[in-house]
C-alpha positions in Angstrom: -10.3 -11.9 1.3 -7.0 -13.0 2.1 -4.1 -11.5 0.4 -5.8 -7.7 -0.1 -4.1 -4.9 1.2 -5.3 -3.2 4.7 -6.6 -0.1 3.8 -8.1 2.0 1.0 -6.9 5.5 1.3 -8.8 8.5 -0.4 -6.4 11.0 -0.4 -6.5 13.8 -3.3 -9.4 12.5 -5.1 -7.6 9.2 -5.5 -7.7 5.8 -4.1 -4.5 4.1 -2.5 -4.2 0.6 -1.8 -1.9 0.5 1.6 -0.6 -2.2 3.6 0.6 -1.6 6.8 3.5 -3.8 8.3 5.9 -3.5 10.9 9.4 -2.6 10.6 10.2 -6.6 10.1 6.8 -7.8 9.4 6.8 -10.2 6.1 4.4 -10.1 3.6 2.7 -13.4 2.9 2.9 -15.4 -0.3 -0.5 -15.0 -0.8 0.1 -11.0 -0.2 3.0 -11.2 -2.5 0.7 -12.8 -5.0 -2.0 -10.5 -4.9 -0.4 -7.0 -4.8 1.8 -8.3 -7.8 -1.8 -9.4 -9.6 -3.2 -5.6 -8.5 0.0 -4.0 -9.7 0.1 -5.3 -13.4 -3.1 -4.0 -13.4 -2.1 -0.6 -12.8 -3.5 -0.5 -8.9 0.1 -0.5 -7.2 0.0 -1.5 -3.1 1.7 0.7 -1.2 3.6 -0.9 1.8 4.1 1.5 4.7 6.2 0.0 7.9 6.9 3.5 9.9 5.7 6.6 10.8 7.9 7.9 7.9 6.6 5.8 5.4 3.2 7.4 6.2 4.4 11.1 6.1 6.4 10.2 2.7 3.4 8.3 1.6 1.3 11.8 1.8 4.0 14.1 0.7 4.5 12.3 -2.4 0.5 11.5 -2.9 -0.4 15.3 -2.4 2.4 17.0 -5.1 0.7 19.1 -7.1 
């Protein structure tokens, strides 16, 4: 379906919503739509452009 984020994540018996872009990618209107539609209700998208975005992504996912 066009405008859902890229990936499901299972991470710490919970499930992310991720989108993966590059450093300048864009997100589409019908992205832009969507994730604002999932975040009101209370499933945020996470958008990760770097290998640092991932690695903060898990560090802050995996606090305890």
């Amino acid at each position: 379906m066009a405008g859902v984020p890229d990936r499901l994540v299972f991470l710490n018996n919970q499930v992310h919503l991720v989108e993966l872009k590059t450093a300048d990618g864009k997100l589409s209107p019908r992205q832009v739509l969507v994730f604002d539609q999932l975040g009101e209700a209370g499933f945020p998208v996470h958008i990760l452009r770097s290998y640092d975005d991932i690695e903060e992504f898990i560090r802050e996912t995996t606090k305890s």
